[in-house]
ZATOR-488769 format. One record per residue (C-alpha): residue number from 0; x, y, z. Coordinates in steps of 0.2 Angstrom, whole numbers. Example, Ala and Ser with C-alpha at 12.3 -4.5 7.8 and 13.67 -1.06 7.14 Angstrom:
<pos:0 | c1:62 | c2:-22 | c3:39>
<pos:1 | c1:68 | c2:-5 | c3:36>
***
This chain:
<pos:0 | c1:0 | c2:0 | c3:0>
<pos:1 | c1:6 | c2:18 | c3:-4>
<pos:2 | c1:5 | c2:24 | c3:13>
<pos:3 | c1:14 | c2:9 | c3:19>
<pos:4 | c1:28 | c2:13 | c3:7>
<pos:5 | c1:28 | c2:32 | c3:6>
<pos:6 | c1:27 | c2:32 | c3:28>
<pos:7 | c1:44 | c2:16 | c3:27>
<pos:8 | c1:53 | c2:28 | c3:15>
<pos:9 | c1:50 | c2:46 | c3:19>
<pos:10 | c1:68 | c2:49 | c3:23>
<pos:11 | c1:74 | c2:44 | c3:8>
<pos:12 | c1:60 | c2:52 | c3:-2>
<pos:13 | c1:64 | c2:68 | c3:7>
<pos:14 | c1:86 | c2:67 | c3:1>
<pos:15 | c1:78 | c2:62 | c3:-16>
<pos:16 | c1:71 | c2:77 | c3:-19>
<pos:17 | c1:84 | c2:88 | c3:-10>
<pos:18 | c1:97 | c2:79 | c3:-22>
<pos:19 | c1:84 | c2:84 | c3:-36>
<pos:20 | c1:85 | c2:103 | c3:-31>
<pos:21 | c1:104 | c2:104 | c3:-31>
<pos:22 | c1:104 | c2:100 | c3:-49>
<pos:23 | c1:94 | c2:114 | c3:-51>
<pos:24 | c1:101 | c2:134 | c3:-55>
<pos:25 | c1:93 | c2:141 | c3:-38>
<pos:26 | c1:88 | c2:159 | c3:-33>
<pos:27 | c1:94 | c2:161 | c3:-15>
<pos:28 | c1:84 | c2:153 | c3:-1>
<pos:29 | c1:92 | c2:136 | c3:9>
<pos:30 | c1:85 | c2:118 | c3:11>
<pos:31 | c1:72 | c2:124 | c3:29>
<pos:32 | c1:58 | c2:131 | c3:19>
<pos:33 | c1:60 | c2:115 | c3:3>
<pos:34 | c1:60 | c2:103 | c3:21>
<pos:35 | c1:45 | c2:112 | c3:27>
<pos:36 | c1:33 | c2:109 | c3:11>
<pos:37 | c1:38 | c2:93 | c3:4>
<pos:38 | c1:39 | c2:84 | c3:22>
<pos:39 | c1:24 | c2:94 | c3:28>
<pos:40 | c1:14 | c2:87 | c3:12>
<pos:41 | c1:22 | c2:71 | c3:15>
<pos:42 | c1:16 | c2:70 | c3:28>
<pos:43 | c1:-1 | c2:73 | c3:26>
<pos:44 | c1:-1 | c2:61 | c3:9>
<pos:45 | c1:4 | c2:48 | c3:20>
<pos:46 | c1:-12 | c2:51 | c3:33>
<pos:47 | c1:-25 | c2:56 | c3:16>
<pos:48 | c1:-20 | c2:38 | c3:11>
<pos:49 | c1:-23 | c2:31 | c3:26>
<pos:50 | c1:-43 | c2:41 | c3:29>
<pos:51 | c1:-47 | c2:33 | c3:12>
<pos:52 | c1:-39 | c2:16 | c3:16>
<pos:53 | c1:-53 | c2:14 | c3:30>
<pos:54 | c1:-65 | c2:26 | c3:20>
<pos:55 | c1:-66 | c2:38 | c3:35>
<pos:56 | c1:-70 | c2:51 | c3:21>
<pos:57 | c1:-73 | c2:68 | c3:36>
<pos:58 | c1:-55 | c2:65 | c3:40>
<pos:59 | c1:-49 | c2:65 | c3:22>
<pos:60 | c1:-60 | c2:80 | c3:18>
<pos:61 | c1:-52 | c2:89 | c3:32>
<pos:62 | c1:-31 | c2:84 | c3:25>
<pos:63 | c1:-34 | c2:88 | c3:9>
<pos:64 | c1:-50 | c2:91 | c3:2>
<pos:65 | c1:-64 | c2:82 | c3:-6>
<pos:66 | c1:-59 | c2:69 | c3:-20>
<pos:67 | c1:-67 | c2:71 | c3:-36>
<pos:68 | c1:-73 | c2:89 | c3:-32>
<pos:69 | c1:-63 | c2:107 | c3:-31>
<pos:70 | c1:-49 | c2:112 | c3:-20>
<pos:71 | c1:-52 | c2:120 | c3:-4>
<pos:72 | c1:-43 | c2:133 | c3:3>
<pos:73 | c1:-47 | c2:124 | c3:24>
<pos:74 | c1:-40 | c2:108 | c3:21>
<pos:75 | c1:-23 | c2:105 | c3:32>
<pos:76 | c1:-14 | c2:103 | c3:15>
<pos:77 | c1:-20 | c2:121 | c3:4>
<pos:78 | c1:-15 | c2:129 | c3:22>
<pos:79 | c1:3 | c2:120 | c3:20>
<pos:80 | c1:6 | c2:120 | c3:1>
<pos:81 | c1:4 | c2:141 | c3:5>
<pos:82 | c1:14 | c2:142 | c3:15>
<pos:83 | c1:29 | c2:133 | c3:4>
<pos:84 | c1:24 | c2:147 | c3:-7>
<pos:85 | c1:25 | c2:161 | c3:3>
<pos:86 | c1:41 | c2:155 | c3:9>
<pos:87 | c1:47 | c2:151 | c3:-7>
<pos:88 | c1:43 | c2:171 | c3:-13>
<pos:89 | c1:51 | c2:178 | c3:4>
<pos:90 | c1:67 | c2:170 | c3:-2>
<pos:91 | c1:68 | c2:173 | c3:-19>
<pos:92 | c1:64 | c2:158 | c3:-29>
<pos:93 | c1:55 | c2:157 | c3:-44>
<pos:94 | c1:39 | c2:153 | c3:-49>
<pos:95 | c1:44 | c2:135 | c3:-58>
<pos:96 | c1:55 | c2:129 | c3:-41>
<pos:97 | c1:38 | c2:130 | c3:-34>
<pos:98 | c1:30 | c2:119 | c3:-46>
<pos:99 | c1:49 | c2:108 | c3:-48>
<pos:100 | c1:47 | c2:104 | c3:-29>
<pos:101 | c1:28 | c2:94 | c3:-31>
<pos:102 | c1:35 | c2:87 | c3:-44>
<pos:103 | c1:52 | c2:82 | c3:-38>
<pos:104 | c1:41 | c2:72 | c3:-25>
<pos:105 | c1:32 | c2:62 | c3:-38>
<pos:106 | c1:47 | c2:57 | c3:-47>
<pos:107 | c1:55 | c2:53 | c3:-34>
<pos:108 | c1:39 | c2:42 | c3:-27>
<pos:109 | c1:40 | c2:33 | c3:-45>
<pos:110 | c1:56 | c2:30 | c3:-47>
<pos:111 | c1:59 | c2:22 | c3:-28>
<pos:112 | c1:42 | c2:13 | c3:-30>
<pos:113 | c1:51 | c2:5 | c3:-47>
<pos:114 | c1:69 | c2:2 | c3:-37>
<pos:115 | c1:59 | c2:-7 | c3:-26>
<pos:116 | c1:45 | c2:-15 | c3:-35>
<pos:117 | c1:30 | c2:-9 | c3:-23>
<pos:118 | c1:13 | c2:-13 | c3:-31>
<pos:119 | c1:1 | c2:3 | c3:-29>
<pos:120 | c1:-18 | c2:3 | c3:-32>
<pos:121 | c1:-24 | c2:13 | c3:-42>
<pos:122 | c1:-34 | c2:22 | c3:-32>
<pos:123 | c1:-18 | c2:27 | c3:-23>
<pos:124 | c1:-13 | c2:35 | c3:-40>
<pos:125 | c1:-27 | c2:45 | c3:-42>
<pos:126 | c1:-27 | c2:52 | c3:-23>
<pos:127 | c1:-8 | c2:55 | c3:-27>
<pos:128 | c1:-11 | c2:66 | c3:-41>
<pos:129 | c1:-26 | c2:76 | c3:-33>
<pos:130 | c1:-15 | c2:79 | c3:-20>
<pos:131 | c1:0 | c2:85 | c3:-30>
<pos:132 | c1:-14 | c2:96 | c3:-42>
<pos:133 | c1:-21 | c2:104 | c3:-28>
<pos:134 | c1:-6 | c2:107 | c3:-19>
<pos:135 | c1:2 | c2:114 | c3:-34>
<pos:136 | c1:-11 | c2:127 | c3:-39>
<pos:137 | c1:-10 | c2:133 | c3:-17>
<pos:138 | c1:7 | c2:133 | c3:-20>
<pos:139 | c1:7 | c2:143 | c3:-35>
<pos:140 | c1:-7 | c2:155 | c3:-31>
<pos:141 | c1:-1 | c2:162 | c3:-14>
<pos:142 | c1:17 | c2:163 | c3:-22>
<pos:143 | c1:10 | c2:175 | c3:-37>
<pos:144 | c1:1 | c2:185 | c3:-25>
<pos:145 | c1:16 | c2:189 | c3:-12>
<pos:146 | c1:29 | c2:190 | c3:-27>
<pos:147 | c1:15 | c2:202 | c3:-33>
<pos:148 | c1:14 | c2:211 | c3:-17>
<pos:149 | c1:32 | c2:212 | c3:-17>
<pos:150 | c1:35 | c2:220 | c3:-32>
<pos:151 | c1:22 | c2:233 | c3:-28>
<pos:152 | c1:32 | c2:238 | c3:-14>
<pos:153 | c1:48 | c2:238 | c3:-19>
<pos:154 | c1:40 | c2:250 | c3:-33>
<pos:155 | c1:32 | c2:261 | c3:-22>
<pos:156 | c1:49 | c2:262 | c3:-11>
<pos:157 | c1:59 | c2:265 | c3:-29>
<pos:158 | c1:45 | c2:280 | c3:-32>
<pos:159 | c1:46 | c2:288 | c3:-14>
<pos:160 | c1:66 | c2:289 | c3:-14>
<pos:161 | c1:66 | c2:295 | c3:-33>
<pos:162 | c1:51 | c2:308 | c3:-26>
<pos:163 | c1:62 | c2:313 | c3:-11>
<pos:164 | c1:77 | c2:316 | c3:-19>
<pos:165 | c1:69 | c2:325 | c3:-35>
<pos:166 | c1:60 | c2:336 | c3:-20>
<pos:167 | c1:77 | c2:337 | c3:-9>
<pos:168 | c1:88 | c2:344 | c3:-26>
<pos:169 | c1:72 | c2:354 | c3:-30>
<pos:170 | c1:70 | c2:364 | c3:-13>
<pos:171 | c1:89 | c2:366 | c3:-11>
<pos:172 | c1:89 | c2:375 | c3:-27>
<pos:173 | c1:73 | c2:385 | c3:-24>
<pos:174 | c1:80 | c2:389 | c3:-6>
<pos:175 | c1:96 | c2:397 | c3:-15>
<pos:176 | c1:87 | c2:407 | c3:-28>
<pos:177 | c1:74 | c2:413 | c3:-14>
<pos:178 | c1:92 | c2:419 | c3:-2>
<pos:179 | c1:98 | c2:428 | c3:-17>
<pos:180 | c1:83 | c2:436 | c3:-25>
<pos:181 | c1:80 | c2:443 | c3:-5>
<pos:182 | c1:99 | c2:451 | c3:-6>
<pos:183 | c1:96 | c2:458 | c3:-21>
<pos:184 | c1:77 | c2:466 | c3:-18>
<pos:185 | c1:87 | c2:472 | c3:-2>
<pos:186 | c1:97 | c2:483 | c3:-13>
<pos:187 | c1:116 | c2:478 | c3:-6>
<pos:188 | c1:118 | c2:468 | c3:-19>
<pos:189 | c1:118 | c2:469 | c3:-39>
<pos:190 | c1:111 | c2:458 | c3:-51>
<pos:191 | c1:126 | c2:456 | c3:-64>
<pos:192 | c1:138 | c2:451 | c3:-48>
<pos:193 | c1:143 | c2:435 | c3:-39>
<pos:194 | c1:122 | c2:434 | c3:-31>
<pos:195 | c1:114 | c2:435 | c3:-47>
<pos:196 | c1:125 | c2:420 | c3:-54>
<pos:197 | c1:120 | c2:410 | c3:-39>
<pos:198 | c1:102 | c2:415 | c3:-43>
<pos:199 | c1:107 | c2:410 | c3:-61>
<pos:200 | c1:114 | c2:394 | c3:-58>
<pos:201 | c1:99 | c2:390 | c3:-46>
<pos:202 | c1:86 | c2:394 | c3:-60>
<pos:203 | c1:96 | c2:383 | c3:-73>
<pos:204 | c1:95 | c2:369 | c3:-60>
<pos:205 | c1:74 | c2:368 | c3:-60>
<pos:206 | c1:75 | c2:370 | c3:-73>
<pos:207 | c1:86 | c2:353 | c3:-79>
<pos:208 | c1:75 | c2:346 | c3:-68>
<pos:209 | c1:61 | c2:348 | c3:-73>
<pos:210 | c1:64 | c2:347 | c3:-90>
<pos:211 | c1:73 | c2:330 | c3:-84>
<pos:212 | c1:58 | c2:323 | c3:-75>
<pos:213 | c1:47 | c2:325 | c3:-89>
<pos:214 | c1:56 | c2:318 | c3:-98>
<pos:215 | c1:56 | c2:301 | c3:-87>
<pos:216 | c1:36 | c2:303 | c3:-85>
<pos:217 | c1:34 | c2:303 | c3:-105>
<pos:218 | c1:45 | c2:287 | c3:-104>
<pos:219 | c1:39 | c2:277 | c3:-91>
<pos:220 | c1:21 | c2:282 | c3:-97>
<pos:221 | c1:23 | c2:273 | c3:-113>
<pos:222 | c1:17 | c2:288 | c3:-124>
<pos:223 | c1:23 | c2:286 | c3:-141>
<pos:224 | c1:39 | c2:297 | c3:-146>
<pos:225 | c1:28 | c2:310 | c3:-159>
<pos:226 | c1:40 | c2:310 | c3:-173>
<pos:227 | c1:42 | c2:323 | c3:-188>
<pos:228 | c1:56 | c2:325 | c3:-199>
<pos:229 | c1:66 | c2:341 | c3:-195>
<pos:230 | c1:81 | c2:348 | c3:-197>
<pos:231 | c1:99 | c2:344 | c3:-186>
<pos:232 | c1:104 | c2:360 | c3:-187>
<pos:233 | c1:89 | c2:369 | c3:-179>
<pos:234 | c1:87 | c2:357 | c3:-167>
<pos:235 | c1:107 | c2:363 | c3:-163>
<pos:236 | c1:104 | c2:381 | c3:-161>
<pos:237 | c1:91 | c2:379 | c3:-150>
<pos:238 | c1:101 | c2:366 | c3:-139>
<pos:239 | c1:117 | c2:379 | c3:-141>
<pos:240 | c1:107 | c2:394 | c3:-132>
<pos:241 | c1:102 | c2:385 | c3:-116>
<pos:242 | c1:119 | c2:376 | c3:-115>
<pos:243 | c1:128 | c2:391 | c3:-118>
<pos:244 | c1:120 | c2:400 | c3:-104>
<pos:245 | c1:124 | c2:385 | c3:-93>
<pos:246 | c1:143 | c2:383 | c3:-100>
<pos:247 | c1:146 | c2:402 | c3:-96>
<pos:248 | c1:141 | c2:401 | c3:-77>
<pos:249 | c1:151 | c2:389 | c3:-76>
<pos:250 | c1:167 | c2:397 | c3:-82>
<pos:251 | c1:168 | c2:381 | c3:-95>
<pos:252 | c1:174 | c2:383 | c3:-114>
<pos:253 | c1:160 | c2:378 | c3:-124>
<pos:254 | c1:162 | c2:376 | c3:-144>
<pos:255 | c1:147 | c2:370 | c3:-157>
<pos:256 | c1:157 | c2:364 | c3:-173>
<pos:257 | c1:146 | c2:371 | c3:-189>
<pos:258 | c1:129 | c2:360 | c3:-194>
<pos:259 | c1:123 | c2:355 | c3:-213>
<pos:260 | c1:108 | c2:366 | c3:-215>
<pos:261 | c1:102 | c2:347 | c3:-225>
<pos:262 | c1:106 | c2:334 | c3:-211>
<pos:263 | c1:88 | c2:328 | c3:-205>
<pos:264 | c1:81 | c2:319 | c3:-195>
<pos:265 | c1:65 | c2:308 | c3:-192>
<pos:266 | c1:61 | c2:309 | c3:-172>
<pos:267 | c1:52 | c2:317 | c3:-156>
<pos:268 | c1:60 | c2:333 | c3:-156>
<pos:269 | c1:55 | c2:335 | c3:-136>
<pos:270 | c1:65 | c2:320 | c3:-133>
<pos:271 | c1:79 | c2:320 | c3:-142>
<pos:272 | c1:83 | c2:339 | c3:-135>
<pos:273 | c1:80 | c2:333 | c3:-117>
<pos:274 | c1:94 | c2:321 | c3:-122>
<pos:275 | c1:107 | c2:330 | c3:-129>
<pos:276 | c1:105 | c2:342 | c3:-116>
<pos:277 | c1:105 | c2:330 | c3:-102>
<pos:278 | c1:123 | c2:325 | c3:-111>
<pos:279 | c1:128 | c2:343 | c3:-111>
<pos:280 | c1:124 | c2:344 | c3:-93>
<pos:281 | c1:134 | c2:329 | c3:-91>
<pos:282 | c1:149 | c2:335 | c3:-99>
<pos:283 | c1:149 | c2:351 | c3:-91>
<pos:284 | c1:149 | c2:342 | c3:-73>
<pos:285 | c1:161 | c2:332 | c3:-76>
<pos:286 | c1:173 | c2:341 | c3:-86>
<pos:287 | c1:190 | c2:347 | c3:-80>
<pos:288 | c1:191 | c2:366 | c3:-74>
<pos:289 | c1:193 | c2:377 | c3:-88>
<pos:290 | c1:192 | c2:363 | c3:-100>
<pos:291 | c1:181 | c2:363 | c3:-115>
<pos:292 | c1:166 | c2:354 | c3:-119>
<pos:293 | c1:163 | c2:353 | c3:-138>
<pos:294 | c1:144 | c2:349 | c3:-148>
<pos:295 | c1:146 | c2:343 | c3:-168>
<pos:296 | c1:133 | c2:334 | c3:-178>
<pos:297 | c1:139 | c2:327 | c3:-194>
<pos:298 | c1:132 | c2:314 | c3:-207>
<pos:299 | c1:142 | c2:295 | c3:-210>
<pos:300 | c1:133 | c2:289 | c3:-225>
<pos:301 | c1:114 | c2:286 | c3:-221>
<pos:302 | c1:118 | c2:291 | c3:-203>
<pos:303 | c1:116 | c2:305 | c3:-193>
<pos:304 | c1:128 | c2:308 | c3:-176>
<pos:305 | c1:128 | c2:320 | c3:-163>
<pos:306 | c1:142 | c2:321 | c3:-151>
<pos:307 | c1:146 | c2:330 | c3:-137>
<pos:308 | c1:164 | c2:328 | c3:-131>
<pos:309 | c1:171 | c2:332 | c3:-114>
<pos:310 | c1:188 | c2:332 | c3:-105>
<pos:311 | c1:184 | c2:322 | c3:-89>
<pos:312 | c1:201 | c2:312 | c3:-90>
<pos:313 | c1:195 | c2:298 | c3:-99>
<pos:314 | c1:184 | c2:280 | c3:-91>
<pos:315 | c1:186 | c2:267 | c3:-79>
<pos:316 | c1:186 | c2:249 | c3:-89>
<pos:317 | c1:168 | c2:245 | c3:-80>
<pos:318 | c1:162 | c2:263 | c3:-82>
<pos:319 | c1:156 | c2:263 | c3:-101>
<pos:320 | c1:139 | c2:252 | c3:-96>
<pos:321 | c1:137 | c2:255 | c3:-79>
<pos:322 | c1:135 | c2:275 | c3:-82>
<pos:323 | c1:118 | c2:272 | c3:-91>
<pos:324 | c1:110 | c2:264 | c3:-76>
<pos:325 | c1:99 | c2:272 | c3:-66>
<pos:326 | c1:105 | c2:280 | c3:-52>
<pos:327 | c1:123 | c2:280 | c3:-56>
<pos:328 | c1:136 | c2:292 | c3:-52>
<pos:329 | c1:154 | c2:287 | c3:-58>
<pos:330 | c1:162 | c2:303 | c3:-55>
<pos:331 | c1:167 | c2:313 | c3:-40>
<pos:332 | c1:154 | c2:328 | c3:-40>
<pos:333 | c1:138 | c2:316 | c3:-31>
<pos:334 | c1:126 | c2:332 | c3:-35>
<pos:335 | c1:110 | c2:326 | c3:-46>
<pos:336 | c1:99 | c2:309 | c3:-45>
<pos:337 | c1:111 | c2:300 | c3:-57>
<pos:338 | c1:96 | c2:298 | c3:-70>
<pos:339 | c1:102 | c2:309 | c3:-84>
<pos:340 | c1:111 | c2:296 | c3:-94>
<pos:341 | c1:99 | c2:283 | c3:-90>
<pos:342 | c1:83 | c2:295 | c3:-98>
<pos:343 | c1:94 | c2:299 | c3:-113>
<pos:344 | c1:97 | c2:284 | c3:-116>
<pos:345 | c1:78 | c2:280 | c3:-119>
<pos:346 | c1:74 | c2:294 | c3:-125>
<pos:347 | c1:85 | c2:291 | c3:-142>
<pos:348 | c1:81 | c2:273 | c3:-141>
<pos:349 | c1:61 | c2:280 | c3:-142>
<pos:350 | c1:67 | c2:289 | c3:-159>
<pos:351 | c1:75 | c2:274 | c3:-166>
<pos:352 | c1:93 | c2:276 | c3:-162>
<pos:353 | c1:107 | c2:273 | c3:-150>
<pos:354 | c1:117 | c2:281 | c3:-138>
<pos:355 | c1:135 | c2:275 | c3:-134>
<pos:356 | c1:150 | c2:282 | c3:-127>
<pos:357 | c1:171 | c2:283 | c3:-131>
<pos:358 | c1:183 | c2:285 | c3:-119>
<pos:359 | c1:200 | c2:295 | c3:-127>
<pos:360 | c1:212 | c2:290 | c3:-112>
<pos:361 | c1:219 | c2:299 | c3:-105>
<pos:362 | c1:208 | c2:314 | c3:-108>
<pos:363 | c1:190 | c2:312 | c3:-109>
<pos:364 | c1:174 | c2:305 | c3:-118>
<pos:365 | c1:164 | c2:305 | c3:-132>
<pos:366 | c1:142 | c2:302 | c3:-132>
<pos:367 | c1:136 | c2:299 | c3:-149>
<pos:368 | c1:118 | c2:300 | c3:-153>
<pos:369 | c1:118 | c2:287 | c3:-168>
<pos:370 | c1:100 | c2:291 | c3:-176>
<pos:371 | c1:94 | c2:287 | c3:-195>
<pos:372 | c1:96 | c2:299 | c3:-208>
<pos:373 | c1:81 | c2:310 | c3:-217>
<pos:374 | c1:79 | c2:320 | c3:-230>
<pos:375 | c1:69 | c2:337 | c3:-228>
<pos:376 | c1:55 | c2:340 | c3:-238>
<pos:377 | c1:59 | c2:355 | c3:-251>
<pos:378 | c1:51 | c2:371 | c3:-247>
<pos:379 | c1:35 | c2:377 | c3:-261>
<pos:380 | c1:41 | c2:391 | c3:-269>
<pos:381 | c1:27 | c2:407 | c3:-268>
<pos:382 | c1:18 | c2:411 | c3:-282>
<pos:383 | c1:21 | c2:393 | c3:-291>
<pos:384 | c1:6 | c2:382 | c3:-298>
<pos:385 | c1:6 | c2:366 | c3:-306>
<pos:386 | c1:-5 | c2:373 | c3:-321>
***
């Protein structure tokens, strides 16, 4: 008989499927809660077997459920099958080591009851498998809901620290433009000196924020990059008058090499500013003092590149891929959210192109903006009819 056997061998059957597991790539998480579900449904196989043997059909109800009908979430076994998955989610696992652990079990029941030529009914089968279904589908269910609940808020932790620092950099900017707006309406200062480049620089920084966030909220909100084909070179000019501004508070050298009035491109216009600009921003914070920070765009055949160039010193080996991630600050100036790279990034992936970066040792980097190239629609001359 099946209980018989199962209740002789549980030891084995237990190492089986711990053997079983170690085969298997695993998440994190020890052998305590994979001890706690299998032997705990063991366990209560062994005693289902044993109510139907003697057709005490209350007490098998109460284990695990009524045979032939749906599962019920009050049997002894629904209440340990979730807690194996709970566990398994606390820890880390994956959704299939929740299903490979049931089923580890049943092989390992097979391929011992073969080894050892043990004759089940087929009865036993059947309450075997009803067992393992309903177990399963516990298992399973409880593990999507707190993987679910997890993710939820870890989210909402990710939003609330993004929030606070966005809010933190936000009120420390306001706080110095407020400082020096009150010297100067108090008359002891000017405007053109040193405290109306602090109110300057302030303004500029909620500004890049600003722009910066929405940005992100466009991203993460999956609206669709509204493309148009327009020209490079405008799309230059208008990047070179903010930047300028910024380069010039900051005391840093900043050249913009001539633009082919014909170079176009097919993109969000929004976007693909905000990410140039975040680049520039990038290049000016990093930058050596009194070191230049250069802007080209130039055509390579049917493509179009725009690259800002700074002279930061040049990259770490491991600093080329890990700069794009969110929240990542390489250098030594901390200041930011480290989100800059990270948005530009999408953003030009959003118009169809990529964004990588050279190191020139020694002395600095290189971001290109690799997007496809356009051609501008010719303009309609006045006064000319197709008559």
């Amino acid at each position: 008989m099946m209980n018989e056997f199962l209740g002789a061998n549980r030891r084995e059957l237990i190492e089986r499927c711990r053997a079983k597991v170690a085969l298997r790539p695993r998440r994190g998480g020890d052998n305590k809660e994979l001890e706690f579900g299998i032997s705990y449904f063991l366990d209560q196989l062994i005693e289902t077997l044993k109510a139907d043997k003697i057709n005490d059909a209350e007490r098998s109800r109460q284990i695990s459920g009524q045979s032939g009908g749906p599962p019920s979430p009050l049997t002894d076994m629904a209440e340990g099958a979730t807690k194996h998955g709970r566990e398994l989610a606390k820890h880390g696992f994956t959704v299939e080591q929740v299903v490979h652990d049931y089923g580890d079990l049943c092989q390992s029941i097979t391929e011992l009851a073969l080894e050892r030529k043990a004759p089940f009914e087929t009865k036993d089968f059947h309450t075997l498998n009803r067992c393992l279904d309903d177990a399963i589908a516990d298992a399973v269910t409880e593990f999507s809901y707190q993987r679910d609940f997890v993710t939820e808020d870890q989210q909402a932790d990710a939003l609330n620290q993004r929030l606070g620092a966005f809010a933190h950099e936000l009120r420390n900017l306001l706080n110095s433009a407020t400082l020096a707006v009150t010297a100067i309406q108090e008359g002891s200062v000017g405007i053109g000196g040193s405290t109306g480049a602090v109110l300057t620089r302030s303004l500029l920084g909620m500004g890049k924020l600003i722009d910066r966030s929405l940005s992100e909220v466009r991203i993460k909100a999956g609206m669709p990059a509204q493309h148009r084909v327009f020209s490079v070179s405008d799309l230059i000019d208008d990047v070179k008058l903010a930047a300028g501004l910024e380069a010039q508070v900051g005391g840093i050298p900043f050249a913009v090499s001539h633009v082919d009035s014909s170079l176009a491109v097919d993109a969000d216009r929004d976007l693909l500013s905000a990410a140039v600009g975040n680049l520039l921003q990038n290049a000016f914070k990093f930058t050596e003092p009194h070191s230049a920070v250069n802007l080209s765009a130039f055509a390579v055949g049917d493509r179009v590149l725009i690259e800002v160039e700074d002279h930061c010193g040049g990259l770490l080996p491991s600093e080329a891929e890990t700069m794009f991630l969110p929240f990542t600050q390489s250098g030594v100036n901390k200041t930011g959210l480290g989100l800059g790279l990270s948005i530009s990034r999408r953003s030009v992936e959003l118009n169809k192109g990529t964004l990588k970066v050279r190191d020139v040792p020694g002395s600095g980097c290189v971001f290109t903006i690799d997007l496809p190239r356009h051609a501008l629609a010719a303009p309609v001359e006045a006064g000319s009819s197709s008559g």
